[in-house]
N, C-alpha and C positions, 0 to 999 in steps of 0.2 A: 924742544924744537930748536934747529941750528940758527945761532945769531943773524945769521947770513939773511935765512928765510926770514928770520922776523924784521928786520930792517928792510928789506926789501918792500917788504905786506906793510910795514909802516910807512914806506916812501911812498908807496902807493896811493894809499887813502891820502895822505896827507897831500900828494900833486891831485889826486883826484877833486880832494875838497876844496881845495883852490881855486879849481876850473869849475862846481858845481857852483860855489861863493860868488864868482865873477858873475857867470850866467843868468844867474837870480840878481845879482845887482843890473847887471845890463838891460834883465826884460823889465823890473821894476821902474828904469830909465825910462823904457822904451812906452811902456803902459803910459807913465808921467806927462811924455810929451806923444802919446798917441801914434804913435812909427810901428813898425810891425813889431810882432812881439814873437819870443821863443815859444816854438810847441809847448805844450806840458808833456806830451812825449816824449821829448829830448830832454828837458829837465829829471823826466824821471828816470829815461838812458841815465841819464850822470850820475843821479842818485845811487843807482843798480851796480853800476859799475864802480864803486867803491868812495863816489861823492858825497855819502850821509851825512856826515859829519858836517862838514862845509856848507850842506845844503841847512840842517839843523840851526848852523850858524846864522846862516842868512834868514833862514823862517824869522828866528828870534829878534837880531840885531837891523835888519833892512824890514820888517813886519810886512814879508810879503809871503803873498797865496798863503795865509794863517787863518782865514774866513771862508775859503770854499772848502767846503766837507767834504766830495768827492774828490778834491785833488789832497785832502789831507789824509783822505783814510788808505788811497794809496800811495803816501809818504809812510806813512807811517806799519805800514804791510811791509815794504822797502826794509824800514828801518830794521822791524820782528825780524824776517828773512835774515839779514846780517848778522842778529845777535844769535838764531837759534842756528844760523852755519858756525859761530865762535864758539858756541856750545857745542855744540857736536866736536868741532876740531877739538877741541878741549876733551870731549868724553871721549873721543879716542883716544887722545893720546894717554891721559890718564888710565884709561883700561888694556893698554897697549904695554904700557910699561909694567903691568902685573900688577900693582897694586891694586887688588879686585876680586 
C-alpha cells in the first residue's frame, strides 16, 4: 500500500478518535450534570466513521455507556465492521500481489 494512503487512513482514525474521545467525554459531562446529552446515534456516526479507537478509549478510560447492552452490542458490530473491512483490504491486497 502507498506510504501516502497509509498516513493518510492513519490521520484519519487518529482526528476521528479524537473527536469520538471528546463526544463521550462531553455527554458523560453532560449525563453528570443532567443538560442534554449526545444522541447515541451520533456517537455511533463517529464510531462508524473511523472514531473506534477513540471511542474504545473512552468506553475504557471515562467508564461510559459500558453497562447498556444495546448500545454495546452495536459498538462493538462497529468495531467487527472495521476489522473485517482491514481484513479484506489486507486479503486483497495479499492476493493482488500474486502470492496465492
Amino acid at each position: 500500500m502507498n506510504p501516502v494512503v497509509i498516513g493518510v487512513v492513519i490521520g484519519v482514525y487518529g482526528a476521528m478518535s479524537v473527536v469520538a474521545f471528546l463526544a463521550y467525554a462531553v455527554d458523560k459531562r453532560a449525563a453528570a450534570l443532567g443538560n442534554r446529552r449526545i444522541p447515541e446515534a451520533r456517537l455511533h456516526l463517529l464510531e462508524l466513521c473511523f472514531g473506534w479507537p477513540g471511542a474504545l478509549l473512552a468506553r475504557r478510560l471515562l467508564r461510559h455507556k459500558t453497562l447498556k447492552r444495546g448500545y454495546s452490542a452495536v459498538f462493538w458490530a462497529i468495531g467487527a465492521a472495521h476489522l473485517v473491512g482491514w481484513g479484506a483490504v489486507v486479503w486483497w491486497m495479499v492476493r493482488g500481489s500474486g502470492a496465492g
